[in-house]
VMD Tcl script that builds the backbone (N, CA, C; Angstrom):
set m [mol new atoms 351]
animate dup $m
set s [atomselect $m all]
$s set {name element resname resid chain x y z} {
  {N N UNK 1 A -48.828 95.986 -80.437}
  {CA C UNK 1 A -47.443 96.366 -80.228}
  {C C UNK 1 A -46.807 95.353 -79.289}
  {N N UNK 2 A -45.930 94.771 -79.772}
  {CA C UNK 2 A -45.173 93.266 -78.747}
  {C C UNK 2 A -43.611 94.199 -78.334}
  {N N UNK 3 A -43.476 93.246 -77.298}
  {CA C UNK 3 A -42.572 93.991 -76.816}
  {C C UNK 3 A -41.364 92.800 -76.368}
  {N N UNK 4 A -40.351 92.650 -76.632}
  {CA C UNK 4 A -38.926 91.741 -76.588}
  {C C UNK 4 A -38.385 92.155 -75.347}
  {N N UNK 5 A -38.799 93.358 -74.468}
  {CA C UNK 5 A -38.205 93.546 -73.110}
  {C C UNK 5 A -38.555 92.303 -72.438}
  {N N UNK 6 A -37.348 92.094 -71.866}
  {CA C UNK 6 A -37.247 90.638 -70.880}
  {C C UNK 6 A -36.538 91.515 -69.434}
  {N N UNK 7 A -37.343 91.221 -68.343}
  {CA C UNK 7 A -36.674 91.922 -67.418}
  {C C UNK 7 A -37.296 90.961 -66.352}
  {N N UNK 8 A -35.730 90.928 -65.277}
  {CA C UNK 8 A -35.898 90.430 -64.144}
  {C C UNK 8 A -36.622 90.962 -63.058}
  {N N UNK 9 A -37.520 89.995 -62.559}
  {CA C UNK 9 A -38.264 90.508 -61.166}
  {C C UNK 9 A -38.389 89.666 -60.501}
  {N N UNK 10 A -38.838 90.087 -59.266}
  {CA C UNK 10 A -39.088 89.185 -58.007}
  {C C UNK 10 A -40.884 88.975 -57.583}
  {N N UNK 11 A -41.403 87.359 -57.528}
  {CA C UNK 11 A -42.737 87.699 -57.539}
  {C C UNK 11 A -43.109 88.461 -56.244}
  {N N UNK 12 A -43.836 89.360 -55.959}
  {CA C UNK 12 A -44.818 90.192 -54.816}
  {C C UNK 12 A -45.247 89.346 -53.913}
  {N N UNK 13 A -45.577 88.062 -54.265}
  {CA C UNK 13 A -46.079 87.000 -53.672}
  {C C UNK 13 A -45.809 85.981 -53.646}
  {N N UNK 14 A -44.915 85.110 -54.018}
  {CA C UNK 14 A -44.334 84.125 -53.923}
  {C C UNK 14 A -42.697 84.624 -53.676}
  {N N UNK 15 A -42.079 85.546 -53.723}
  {CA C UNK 15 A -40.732 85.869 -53.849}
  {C C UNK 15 A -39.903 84.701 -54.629}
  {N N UNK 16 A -40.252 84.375 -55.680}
  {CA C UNK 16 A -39.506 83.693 -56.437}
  {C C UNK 16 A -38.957 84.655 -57.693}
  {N N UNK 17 A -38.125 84.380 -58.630}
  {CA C UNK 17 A -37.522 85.191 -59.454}
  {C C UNK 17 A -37.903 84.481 -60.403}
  {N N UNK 18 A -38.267 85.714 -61.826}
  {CA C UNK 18 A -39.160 85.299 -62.808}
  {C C UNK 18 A -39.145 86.702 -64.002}
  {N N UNK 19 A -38.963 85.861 -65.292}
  {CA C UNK 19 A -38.365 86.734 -66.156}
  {C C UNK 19 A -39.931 87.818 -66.836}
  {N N UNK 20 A -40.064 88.830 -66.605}
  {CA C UNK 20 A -41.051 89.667 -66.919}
  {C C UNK 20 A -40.817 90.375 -68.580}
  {N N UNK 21 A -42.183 90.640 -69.198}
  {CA C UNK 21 A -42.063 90.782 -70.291}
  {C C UNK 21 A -42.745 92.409 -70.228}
  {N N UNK 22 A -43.226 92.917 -69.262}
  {CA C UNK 22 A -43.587 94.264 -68.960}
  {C C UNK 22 A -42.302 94.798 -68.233}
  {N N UNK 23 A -42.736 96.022 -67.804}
  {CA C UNK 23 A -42.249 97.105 -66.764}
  {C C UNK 23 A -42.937 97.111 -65.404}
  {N N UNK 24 A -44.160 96.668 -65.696}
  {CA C UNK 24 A -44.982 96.760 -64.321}
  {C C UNK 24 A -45.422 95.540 -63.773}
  {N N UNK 25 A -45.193 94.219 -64.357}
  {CA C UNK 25 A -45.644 93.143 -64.003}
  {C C UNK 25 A -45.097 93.161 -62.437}
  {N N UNK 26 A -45.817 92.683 -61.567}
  {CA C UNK 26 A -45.686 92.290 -60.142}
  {C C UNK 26 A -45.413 90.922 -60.154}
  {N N UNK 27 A -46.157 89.842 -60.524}
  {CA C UNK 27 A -46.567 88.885 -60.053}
  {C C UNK 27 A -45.863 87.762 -61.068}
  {N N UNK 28 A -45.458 86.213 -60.548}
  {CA C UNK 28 A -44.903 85.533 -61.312}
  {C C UNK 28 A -45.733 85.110 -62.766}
  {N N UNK 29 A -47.474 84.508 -61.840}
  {CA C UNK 29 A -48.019 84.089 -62.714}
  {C C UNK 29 A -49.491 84.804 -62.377}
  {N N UNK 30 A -50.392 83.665 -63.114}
  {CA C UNK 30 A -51.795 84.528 -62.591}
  {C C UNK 30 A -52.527 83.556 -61.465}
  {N N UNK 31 A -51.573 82.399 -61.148}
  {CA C UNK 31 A -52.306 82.039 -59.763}
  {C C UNK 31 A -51.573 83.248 -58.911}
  {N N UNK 32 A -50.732 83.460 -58.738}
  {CA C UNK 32 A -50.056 84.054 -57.765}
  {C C UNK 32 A -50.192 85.658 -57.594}
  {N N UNK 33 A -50.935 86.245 -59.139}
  {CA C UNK 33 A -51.505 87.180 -58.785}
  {C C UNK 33 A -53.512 87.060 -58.467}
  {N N UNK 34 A -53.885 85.703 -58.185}
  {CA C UNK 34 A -55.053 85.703 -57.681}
  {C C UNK 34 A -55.069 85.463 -56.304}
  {N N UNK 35 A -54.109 85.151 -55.702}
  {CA C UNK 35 A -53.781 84.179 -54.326}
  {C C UNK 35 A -53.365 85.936 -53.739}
  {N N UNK 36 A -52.875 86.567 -54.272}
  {CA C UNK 36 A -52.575 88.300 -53.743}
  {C C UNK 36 A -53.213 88.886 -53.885}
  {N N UNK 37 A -54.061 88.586 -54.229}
  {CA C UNK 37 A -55.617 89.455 -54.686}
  {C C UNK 37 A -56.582 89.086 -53.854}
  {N N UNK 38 A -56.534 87.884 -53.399}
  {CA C UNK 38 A -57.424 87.428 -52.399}
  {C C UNK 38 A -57.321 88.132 -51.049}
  {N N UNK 39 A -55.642 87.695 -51.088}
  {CA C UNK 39 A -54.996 87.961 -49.447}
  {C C UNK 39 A -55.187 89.231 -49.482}
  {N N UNK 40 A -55.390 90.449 -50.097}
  {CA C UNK 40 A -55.407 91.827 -49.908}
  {C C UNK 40 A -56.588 92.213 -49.665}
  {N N UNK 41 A -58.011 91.452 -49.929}
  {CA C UNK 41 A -59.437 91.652 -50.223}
  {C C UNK 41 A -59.635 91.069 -48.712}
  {N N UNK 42 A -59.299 90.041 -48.305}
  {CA C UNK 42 A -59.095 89.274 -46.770}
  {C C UNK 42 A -59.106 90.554 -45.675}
  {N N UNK 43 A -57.573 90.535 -46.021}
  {CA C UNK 43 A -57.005 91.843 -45.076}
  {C C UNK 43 A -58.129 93.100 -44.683}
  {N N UNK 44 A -58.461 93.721 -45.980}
  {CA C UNK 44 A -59.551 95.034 -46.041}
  {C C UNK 44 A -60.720 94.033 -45.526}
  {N N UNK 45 A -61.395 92.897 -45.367}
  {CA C UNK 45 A -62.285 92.951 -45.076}
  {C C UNK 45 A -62.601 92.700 -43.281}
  {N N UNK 46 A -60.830 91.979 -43.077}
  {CA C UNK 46 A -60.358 92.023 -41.577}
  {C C UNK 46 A -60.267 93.362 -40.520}
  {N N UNK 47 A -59.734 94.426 -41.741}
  {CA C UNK 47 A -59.586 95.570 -41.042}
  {C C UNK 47 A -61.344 96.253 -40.908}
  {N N UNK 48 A -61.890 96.375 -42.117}
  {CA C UNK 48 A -63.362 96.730 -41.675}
  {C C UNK 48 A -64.018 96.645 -40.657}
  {N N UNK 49 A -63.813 94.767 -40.339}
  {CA C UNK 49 A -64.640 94.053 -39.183}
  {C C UNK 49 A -63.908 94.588 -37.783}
  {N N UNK 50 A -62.126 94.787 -37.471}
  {CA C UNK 50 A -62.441 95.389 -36.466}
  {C C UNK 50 A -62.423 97.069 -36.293}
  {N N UNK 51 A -62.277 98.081 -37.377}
  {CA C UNK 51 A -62.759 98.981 -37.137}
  {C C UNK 51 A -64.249 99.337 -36.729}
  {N N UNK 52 A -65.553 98.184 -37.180}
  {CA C UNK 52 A -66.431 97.942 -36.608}
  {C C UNK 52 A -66.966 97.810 -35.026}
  {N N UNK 53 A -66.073 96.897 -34.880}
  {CA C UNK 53 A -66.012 96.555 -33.601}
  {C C UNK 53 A -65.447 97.269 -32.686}
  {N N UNK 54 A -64.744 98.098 -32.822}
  {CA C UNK 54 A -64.370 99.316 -31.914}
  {C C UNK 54 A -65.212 100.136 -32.028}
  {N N UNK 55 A -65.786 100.769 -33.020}
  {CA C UNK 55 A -67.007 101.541 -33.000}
  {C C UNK 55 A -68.043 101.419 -32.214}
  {N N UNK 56 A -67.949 99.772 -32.292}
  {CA C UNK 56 A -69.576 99.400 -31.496}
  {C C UNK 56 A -69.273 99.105 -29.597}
  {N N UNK 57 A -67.446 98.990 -29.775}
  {CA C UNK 57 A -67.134 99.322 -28.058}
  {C C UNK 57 A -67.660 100.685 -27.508}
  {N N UNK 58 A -66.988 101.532 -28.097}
  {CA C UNK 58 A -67.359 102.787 -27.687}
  {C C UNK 58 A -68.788 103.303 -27.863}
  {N N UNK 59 A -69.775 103.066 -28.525}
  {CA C UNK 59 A -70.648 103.636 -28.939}
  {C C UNK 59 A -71.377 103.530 -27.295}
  {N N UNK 60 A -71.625 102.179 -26.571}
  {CA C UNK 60 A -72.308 101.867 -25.278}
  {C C UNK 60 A -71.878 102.911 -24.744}
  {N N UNK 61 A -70.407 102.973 -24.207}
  {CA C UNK 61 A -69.669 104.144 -23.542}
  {C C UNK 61 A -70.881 105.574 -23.548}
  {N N UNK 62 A -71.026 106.024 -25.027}
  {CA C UNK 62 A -71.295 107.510 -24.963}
  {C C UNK 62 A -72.876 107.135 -24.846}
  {N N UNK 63 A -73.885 105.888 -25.055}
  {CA C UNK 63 A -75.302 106.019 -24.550}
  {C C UNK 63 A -74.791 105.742 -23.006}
  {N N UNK 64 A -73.847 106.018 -22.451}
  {CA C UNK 64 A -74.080 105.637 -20.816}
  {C C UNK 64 A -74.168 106.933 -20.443}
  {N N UNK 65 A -72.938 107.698 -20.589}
  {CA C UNK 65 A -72.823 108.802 -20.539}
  {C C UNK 65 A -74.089 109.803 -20.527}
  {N N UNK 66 A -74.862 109.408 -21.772}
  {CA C UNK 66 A -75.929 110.787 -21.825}
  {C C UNK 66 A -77.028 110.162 -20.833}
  {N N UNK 67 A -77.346 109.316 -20.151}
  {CA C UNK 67 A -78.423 108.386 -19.497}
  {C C UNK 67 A -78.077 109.282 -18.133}
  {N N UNK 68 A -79.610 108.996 -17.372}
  {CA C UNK 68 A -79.852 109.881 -16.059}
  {C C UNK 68 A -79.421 108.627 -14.698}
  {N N UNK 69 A -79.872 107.810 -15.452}
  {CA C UNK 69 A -79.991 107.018 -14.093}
  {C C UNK 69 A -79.922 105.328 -14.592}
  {N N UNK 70 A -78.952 105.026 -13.976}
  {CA C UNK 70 A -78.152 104.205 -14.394}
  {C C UNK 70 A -78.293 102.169 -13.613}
  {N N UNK 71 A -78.202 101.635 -14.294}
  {CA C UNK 71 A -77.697 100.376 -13.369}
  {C C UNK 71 A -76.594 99.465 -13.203}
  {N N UNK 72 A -76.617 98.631 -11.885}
  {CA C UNK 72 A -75.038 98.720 -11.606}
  {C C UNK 72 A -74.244 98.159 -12.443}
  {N N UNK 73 A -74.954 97.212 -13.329}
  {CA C UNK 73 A -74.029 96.537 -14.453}
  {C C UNK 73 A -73.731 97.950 -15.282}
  {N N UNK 74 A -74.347 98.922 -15.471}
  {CA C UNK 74 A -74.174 100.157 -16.438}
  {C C UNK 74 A -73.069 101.054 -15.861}
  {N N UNK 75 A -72.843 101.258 -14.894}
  {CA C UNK 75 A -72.126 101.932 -13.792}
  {C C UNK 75 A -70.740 101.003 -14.026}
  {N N UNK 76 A -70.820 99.430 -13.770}
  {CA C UNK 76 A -69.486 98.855 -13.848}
  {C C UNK 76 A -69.112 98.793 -15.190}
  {N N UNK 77 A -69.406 99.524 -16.507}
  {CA C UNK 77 A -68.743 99.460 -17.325}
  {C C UNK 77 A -68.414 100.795 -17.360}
  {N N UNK 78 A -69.278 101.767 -17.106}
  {CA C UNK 78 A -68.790 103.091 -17.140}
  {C C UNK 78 A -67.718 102.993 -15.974}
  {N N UNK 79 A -67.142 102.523 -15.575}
  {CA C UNK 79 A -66.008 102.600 -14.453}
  {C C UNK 79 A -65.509 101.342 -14.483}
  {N N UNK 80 A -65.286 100.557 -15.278}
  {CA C UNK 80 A -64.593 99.771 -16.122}
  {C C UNK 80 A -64.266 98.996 -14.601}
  {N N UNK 81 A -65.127 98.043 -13.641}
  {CA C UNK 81 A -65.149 97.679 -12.584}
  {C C UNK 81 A -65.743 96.346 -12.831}
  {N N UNK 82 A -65.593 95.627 -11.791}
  {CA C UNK 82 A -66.483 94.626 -11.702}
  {C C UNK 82 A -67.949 94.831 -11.131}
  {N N UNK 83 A -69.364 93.935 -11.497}
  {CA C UNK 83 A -70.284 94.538 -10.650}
  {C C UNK 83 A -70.475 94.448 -9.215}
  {N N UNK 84 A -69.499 93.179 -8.702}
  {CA C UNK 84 A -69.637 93.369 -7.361}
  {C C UNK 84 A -68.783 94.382 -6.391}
  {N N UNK 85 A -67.598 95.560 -7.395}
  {CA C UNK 85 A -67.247 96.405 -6.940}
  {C C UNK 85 A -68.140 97.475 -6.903}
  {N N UNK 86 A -69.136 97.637 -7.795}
  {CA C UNK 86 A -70.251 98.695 -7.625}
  {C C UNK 86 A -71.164 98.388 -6.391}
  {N N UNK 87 A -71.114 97.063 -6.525}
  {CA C UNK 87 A -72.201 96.977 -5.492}
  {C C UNK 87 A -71.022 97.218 -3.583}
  {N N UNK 88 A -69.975 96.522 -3.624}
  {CA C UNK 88 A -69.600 97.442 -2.853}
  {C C UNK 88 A -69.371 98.697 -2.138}
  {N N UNK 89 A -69.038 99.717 -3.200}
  {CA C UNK 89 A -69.316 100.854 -3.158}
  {C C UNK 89 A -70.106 101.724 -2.823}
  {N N UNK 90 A -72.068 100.430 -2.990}
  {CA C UNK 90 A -72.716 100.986 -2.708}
  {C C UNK 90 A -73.081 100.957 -0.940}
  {N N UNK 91 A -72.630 99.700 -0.555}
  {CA C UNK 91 A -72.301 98.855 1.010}
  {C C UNK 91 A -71.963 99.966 1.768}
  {N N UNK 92 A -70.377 100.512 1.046}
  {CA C UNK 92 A -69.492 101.505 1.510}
  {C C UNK 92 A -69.773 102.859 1.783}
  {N N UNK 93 A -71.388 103.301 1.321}
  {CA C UNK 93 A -71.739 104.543 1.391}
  {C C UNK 93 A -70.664 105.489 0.421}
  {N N UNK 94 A -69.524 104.432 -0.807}
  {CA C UNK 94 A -68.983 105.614 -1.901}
  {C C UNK 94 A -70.100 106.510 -2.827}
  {N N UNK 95 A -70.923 105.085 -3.214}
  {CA C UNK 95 A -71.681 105.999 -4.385}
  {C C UNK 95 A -73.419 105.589 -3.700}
  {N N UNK 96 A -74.329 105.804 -3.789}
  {CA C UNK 96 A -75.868 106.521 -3.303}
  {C C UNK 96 A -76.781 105.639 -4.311}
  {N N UNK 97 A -77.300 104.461 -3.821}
  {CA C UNK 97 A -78.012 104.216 -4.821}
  {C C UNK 97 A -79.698 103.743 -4.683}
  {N N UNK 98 A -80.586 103.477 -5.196}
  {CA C UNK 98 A -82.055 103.442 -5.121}
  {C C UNK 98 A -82.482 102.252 -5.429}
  {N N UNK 99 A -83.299 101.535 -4.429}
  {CA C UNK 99 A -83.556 100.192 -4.884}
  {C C UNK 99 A -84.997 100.231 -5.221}
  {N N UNK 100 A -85.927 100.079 -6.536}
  {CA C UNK 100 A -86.714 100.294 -6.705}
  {C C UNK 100 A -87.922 98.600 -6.847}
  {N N UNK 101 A -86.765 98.156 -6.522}
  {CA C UNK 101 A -87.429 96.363 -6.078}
  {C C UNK 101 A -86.158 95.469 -5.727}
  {N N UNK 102 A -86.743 94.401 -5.850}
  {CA C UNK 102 A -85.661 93.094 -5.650}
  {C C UNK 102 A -84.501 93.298 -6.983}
  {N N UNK 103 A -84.518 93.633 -7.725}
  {CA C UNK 103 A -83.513 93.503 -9.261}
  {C C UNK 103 A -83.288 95.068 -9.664}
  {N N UNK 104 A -84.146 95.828 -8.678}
  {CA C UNK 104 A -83.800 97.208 -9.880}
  {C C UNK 104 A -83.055 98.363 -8.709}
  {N N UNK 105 A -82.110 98.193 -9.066}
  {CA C UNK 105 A -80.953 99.316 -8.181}
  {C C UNK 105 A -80.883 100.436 -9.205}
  {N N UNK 106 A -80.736 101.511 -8.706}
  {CA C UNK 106 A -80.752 102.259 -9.894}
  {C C UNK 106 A -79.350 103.390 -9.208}
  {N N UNK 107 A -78.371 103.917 -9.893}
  {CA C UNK 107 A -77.735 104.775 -9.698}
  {C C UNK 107 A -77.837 106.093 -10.378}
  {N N UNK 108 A -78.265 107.119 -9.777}
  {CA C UNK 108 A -78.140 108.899 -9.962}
  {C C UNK 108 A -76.802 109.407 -11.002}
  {N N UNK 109 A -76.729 109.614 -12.208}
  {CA C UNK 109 A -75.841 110.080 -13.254}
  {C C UNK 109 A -74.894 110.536 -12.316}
  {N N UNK 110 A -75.089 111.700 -11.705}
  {CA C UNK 110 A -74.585 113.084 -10.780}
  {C C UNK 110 A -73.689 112.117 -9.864}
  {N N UNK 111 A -74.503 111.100 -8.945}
  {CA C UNK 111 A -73.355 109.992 -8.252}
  {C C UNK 111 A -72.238 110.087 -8.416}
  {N N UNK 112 A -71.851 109.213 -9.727}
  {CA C UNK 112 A -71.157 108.856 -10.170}
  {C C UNK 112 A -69.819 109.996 -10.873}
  {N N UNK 113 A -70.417 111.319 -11.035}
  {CA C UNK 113 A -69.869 112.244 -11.597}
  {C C UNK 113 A -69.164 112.999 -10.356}
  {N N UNK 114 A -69.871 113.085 -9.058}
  {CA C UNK 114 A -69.693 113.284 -7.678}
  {C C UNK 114 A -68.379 112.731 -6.785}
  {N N UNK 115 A -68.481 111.166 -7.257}
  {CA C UNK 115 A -66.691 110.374 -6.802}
  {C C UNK 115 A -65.800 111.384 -7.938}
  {N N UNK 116 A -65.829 111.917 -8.726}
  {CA C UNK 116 A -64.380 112.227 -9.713}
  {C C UNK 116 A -64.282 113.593 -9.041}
  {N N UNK 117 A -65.081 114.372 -8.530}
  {CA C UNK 117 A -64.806 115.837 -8.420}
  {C C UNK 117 A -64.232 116.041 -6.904}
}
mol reanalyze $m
mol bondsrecalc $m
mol representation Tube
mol addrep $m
């Protein structure tokens, strides 16, 4: 079944004007509907990667959260700090912490839950 409809459109992707022989044609030609086909497959695979990546921000967040005992680099992200403000803090007698050698400071969950209340 051929069809003699000639109808004006605008390409989706090039915005050039271009005489269509459908009702539904989008596109001028078929580079220009591969070059929009690309850019849309791009996009979804842009948005994936950073819905990913927010996932994998937060995810640290909630293993900090459920953890007993903490260290100060773990502490300065759960309090979105620098580590030498934790370690201040600890100078300052704010937050209580345990030195279990030369490298291993350890901070008490409860501590930390203790400054908010």
């Amino acid at each position: 079944m051929s069809s003699k409809i000639e109808v004006q459109r605008i390409c989706q992707y090039c915005k050039k004007e271009f005489t269509a022989r459908t009702t539904v044609t989008k596109y001028c030609s078929h580079k220009c509907n591969q070059r929009a086909y690309k850019a849309k497959k791009r996009s979804e695979k842009v948005e994936k990667s950073i819905s990913e990546t927010r996932k994998k921000k937060k995810q640290p967040i909630e293993q900090l959260k459920a953890k007993e005992f903490l260290t100060v680099r773990e502490v300065s992200e759960l309090l979105n700090c620098s580590v030498r403000s934790v370690y201040n803090y600890i100078e300052n007698g704010t937050i209580s912490a345990v030195n279990l050698g030369q490298r291993m400071t350890r901070i008490k969950r409860s501590e930390i839950d203790r400054i908010f209340d």
